[in-house]
N, C-alpha and C positions, 0 to 999 in steps of 0.2 A: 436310895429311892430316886434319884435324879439322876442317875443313868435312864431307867424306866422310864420317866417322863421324856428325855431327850430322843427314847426310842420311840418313842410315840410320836414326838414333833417331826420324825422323819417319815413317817408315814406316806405320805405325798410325796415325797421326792421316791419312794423307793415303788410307789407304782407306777410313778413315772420310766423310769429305770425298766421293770418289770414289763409295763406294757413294749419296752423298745426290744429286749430279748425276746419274749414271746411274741409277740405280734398277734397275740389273741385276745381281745379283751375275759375273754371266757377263760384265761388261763392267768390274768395279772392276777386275781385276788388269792387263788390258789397258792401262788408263789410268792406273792408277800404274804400270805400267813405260815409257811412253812418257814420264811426269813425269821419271823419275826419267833417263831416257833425253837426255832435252833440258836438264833440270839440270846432268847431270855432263857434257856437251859445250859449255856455255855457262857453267861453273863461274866460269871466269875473270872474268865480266861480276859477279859477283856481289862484295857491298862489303862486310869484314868488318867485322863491330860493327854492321850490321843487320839485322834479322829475316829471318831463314832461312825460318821456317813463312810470312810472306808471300809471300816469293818466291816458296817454291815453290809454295803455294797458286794465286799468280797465273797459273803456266806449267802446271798441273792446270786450272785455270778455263779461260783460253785455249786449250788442248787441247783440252777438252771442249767450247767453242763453234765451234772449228773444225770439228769431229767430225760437230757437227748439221749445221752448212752443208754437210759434206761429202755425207751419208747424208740429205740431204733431198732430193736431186737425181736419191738413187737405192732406193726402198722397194720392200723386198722381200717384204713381208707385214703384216697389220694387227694395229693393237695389240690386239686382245683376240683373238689368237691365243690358240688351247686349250694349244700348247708351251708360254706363260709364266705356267701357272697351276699352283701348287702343287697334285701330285696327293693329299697324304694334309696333313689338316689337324691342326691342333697339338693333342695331349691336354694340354698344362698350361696354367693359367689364366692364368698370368704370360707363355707366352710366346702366347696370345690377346691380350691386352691390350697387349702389347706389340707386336703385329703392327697392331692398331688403330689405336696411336698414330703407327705407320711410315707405314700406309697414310693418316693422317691428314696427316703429315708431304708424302707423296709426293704429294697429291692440291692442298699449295699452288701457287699459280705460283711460276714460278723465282725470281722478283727475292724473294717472299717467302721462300722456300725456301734459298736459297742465306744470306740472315742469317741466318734461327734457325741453321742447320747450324752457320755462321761464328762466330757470338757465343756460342751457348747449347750445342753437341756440343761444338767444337773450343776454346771457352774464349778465344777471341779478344777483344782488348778492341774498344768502342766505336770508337775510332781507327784500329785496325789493320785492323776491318774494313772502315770508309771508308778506307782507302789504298789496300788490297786493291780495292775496287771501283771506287773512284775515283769516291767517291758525300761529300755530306755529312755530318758525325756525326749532326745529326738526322733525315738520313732511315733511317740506319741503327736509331736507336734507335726512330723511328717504326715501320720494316717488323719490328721485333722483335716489338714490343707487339703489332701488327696479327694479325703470323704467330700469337701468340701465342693470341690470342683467337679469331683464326679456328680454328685449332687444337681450342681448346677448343668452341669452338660446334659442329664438326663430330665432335666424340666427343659431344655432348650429345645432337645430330641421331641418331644412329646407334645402330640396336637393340643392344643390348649384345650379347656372341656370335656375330654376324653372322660366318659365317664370307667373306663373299664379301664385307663391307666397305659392304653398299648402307644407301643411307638409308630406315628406313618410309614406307611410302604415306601420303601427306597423309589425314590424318582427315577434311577437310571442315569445313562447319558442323554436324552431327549430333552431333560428339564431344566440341565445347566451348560453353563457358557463354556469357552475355550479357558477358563481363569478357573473355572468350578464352582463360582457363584449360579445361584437358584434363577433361571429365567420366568419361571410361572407368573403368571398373571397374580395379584395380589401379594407379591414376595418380594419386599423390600432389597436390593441388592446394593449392598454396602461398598 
């Protein structure tokens, strides 16, 4: 029975997990009960004294690639449908900024996408998430770094406030120097 309960204390982390694959909240709960669905009838197959949050991780991963292959064969509407747009935008700063960074999150490709969530949300180590993947430790540390910086470049790219997350229109050569530094008024040139 304390498998059971272990699998219950992962709850939160696996809709953490869940909401980063899907990017819908309308589809996390879906997919962590189909996890947790497939976990507790496959219980048996699992080995104690190793890592639980792999496993389950693994059978959420594989769920959710199933899922695509499933629902690619059959689209119902496009993705910038006006339904998946938040209709009232956030009055706090922090939860702005914090929405920037999701959307900066969301906007990696998956294989990058799927580390950060792995190593840097879910606190996985280096190895546990090459198991999980079934990838090398260094590629894993690599798509870190990469996710990471990409990450960064793309909140550096992006008007601050944007409430719809777009990047500014390219300035041209009009707006920078013979060096390629930003001439604009109000643009700090380093």
């Amino acid at each position: 029975m304390a498998v059971e309960e272990d699998i219950v204390e992962l709850i939160p982390s696996l809709r953490a997990y869940g909401w980063f694959l899907t990017r819908r909240h309308e589809d996390v709960d879906d997919l962590v009960q189909d996890t947790l669905v497939k976990a507790i009838s496959k219980i048996d197959s699992f080995h104690t004294g190793t890592n639980l949050r792999a496993w389950m991780v693994t059978i959420m991963r594989n769920t959710f690639l199933n899922g695509i292959a499933r629902s690619s064969r059959s689209r119902t509407g496009a993705e910038d449908c006006v339904s998946t747009t938040l209709s009232t935008p956030a009055t706090q700063e922090w939860t702005v900024r914090g929405g920037e960074l999701m959307r900066a999150v969301e906007r990696l490709p998956l294989h990058y996408r799927e580390m950060l969530v792995l190593v840097v949300i879910l606190g996985e180590t280096y190895d546990s998430a090459a198991q999980i993947l079934g990838v090398q430790m260094g590629t894993v540390k690599s798509r870190v770094h990469r996710a990471r910086t990409m990450v960064m470049e793309d909140l550096q790219a992006r008007a601050p406030n944007d409430p719809l997350g777009e990047a500014p229109p390219d300035q041209g050569a009009a707006g920078k120097n013979a060096a390629g530094k930003n001439n604009a008024v109000g643009v700090a040139v380093s």
